[in-house]
VOPAGU-2260 file (C-alpha; in pm, 1 decimal, decimal comma):
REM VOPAGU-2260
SITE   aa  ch    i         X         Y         Z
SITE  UNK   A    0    1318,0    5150,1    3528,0
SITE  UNK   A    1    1032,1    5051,8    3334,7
SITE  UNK   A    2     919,5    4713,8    3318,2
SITE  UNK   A    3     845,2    4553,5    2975,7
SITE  UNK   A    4     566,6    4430,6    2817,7
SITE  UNK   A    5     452,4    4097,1    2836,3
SITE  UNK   A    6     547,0    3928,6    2519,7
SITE  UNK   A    7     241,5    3840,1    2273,3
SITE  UNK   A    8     115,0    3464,8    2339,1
SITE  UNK   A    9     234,7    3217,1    2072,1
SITE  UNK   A   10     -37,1    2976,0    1948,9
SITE  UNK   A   11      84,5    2622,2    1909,4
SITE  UNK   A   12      84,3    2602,7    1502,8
SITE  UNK   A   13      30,4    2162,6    1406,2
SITE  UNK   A   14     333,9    2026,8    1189,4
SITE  UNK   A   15     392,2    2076,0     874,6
SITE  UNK   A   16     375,4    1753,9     716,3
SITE  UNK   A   17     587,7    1649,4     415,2
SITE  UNK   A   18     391,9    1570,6     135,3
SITE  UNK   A   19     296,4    1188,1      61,5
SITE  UNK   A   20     280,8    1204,2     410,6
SITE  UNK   A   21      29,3     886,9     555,3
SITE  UNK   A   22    -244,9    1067,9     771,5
SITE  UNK   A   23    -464,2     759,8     854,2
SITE  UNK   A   24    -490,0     417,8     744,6
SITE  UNK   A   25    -870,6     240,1     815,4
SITE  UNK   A   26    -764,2    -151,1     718,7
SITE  UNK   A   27   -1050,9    -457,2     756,6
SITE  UNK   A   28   -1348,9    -226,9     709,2
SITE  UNK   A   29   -1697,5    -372,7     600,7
SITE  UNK   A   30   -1889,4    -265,7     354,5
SITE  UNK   A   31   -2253,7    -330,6     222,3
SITE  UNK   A   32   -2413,5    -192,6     -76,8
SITE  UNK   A   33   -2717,4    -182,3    -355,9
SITE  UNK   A   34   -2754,5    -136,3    -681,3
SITE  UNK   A   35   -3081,5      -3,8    -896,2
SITE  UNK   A   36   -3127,2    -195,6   -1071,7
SITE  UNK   A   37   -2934,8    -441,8   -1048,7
SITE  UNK   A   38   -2618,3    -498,4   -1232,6
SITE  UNK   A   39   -2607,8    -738,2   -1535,4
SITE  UNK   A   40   -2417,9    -864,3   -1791,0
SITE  UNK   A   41   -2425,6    -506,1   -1998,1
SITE  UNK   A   42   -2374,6    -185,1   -1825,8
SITE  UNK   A   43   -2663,4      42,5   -1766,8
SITE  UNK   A   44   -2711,7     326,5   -1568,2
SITE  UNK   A   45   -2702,4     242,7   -1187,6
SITE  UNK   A   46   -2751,3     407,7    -853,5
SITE  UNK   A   47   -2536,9     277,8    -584,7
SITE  UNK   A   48   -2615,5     311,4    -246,0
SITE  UNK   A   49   -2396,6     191,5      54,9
SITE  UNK   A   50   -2312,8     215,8     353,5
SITE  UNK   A   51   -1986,0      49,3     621,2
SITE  UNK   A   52   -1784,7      72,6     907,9
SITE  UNK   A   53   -1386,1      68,0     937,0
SITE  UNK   A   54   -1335,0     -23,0    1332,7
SITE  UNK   A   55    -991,1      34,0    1319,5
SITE  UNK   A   56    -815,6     280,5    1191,8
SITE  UNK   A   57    -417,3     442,9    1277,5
SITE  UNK   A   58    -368,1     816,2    1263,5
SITE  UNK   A   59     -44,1    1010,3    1219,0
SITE  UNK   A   60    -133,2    1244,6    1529,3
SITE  UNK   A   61    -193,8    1074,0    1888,9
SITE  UNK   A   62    -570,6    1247,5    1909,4
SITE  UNK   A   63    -733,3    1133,8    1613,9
SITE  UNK   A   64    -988,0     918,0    1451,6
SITE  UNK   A   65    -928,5     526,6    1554,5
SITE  UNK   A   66   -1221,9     402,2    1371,0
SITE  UNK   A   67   -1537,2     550,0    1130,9
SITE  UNK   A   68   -1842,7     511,6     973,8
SITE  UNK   A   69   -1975,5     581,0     637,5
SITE  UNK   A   70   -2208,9     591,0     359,5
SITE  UNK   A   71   -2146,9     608,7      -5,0
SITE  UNK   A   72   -2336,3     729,1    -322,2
SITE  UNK   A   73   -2239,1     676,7    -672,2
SITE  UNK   A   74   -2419,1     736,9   -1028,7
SITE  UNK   A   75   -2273,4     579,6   -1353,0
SITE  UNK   A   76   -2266,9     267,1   -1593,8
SITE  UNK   A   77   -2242,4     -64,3   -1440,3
SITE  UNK   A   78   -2233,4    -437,3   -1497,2
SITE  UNK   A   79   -2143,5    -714,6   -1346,5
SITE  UNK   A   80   -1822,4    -685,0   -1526,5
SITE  UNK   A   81   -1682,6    -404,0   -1433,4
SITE  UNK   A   82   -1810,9      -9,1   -1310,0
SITE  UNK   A   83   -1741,5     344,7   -1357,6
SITE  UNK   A   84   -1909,2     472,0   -1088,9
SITE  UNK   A   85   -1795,2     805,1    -935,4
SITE  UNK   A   86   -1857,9     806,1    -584,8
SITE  UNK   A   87   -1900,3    1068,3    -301,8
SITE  UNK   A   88   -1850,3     901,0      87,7
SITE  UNK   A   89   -1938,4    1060,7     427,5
SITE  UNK   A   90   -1728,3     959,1     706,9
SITE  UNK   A   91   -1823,0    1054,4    1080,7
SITE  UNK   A   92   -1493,1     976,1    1270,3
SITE  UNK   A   93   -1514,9     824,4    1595,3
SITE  UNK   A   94   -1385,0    1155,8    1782,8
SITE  UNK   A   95   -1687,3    1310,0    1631,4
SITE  UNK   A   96   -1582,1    1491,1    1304,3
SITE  UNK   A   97   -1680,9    1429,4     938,1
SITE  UNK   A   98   -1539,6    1409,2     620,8
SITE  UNK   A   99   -1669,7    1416,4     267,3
SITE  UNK   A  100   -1467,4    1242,6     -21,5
SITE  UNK   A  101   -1531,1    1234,9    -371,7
SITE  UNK   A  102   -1344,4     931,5    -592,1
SITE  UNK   A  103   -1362,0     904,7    -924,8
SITE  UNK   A  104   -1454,1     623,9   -1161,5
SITE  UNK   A  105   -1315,2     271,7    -989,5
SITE  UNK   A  106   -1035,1      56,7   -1099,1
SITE  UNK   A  107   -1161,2    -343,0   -1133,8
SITE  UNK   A  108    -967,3    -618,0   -1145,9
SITE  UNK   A  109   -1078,3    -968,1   -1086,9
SITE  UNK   A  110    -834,0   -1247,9    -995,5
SITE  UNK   A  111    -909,4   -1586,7    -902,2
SITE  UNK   A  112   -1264,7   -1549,4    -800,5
SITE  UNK   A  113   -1204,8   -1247,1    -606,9
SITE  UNK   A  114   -1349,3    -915,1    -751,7
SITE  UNK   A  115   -1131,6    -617,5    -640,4
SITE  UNK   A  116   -1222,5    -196,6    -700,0
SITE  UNK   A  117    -921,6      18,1    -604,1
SITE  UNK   A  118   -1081,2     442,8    -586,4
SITE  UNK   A  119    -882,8     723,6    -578,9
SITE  UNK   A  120    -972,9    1041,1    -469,6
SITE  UNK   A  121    -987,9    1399,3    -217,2
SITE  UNK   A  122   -1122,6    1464,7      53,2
SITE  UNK   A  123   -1365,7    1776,1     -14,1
SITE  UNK   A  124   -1482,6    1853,7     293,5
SITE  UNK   A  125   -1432,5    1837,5     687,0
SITE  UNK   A  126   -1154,1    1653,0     864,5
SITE  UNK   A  127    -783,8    1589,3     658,3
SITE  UNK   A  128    -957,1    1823,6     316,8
SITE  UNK   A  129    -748,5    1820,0      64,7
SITE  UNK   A  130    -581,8    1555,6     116,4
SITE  UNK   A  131    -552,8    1246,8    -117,0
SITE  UNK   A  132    -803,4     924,9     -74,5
SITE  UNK   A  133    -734,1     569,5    -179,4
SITE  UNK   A  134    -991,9     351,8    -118,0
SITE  UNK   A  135   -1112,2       9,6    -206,5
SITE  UNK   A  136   -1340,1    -244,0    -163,5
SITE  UNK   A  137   -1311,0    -624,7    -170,0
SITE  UNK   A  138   -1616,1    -854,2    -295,7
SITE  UNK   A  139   -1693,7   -1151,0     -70,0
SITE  UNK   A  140   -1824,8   -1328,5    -333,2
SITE  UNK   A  141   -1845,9   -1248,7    -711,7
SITE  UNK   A  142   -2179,3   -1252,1    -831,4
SITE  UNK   A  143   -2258,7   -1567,4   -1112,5
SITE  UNK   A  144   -2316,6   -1563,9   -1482,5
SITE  UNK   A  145   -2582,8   -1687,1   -1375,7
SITE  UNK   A  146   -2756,5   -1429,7   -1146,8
SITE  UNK   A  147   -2616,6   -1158,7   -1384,1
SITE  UNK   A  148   -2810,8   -1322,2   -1715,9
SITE  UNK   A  149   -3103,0   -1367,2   -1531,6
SITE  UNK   A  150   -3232,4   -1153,1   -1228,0
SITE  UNK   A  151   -2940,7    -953,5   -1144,1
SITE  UNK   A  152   -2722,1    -837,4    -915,1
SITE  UNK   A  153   -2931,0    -619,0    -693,7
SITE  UNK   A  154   -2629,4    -600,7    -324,9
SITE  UNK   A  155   -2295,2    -682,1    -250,4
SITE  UNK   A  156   -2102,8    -680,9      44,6
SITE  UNK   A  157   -1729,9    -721,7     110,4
SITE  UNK   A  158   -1418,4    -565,2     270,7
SITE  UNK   A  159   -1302,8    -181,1     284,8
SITE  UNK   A  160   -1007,6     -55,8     323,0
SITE  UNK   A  161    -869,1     371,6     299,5
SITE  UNK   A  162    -562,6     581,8     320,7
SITE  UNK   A  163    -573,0     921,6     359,8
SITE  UNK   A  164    -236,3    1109,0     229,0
SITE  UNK   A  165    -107,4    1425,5     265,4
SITE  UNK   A  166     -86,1    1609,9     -74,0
């Protein structure tokens, strides 16, 4: 009697994941950033630059990222009342892969001295693409009238927090 073939190897497929699924969560990131030129009371056109760490992050799968850094870019109006800055971030994960997210124009909201912008976004490229971004970024100190009449607001720095969500 003949003896069969071997049966074709299966490749291990990853889980399908329901969507609104939580892939990561980065929580008590830092963040520090620049303005030209510097913001003021009435928005003009500014460049932000930035760049921040989140040292700890939690992953739905045992393997990945547990922490990240980044940089950030941005182009739009600004003030030092609020900003519509659409943003593009570049993460390089701790296991060694990247991801690019794009967020569009920031949600302020200022509350008892603290100033507060909530992004939302995808990821566009690299690790988790496609999936959904929201992102924000806590001010450790609001800038003054008084900087913002006179010489401007020309760095910030703060906390940073992101969730990455399965779509």
């Amino acid at each position: 009697m003949p003896a069969e073939p071997p049966a074709p190897a299966v490749e291990p497929q990853p889980p399908v994941l329901a969507r609104g699924t939580p892939l990561l969560t980065c929580e008590a990131g830092s963040q520090q950033g620049v303005y030209n030129p510097p913001l003021k009371l009435s928005p003009q056109e500014t460049v932000l630059s930035a760049t921040g760490q989140f040292p700890s992050c939690v992953s739905w799968d045992a393997g990945g990222p547990v922490s990240g850094q980044y940089t950030v870019s941005g182009t739009g109006p600004a003030s030092c009342l609020s900003s519509s800055l659409a943003t593009r971030s570049h993460i390089t994960w701790s296991d060694g892969s990247t991801s690019t997210l794009e967020f569009g124009k920031g949600m302020d909201a200022k509350q008892g001295g603290e100033a507060v912008t909530v992004l939302v976004g995808l990821v566009i490229e690299g690790r988790y693409a496609g999936s959904l971004a929201v992102g924000g970024f806590v001010l450790e100190a609001a800038p003054s009238a008084l900087h913002c009449l006179s010489e401007g607001v020309a760095s910030a720095s703060g906390l940073s927090f992101l969730k990455l969500i399965q779509q």
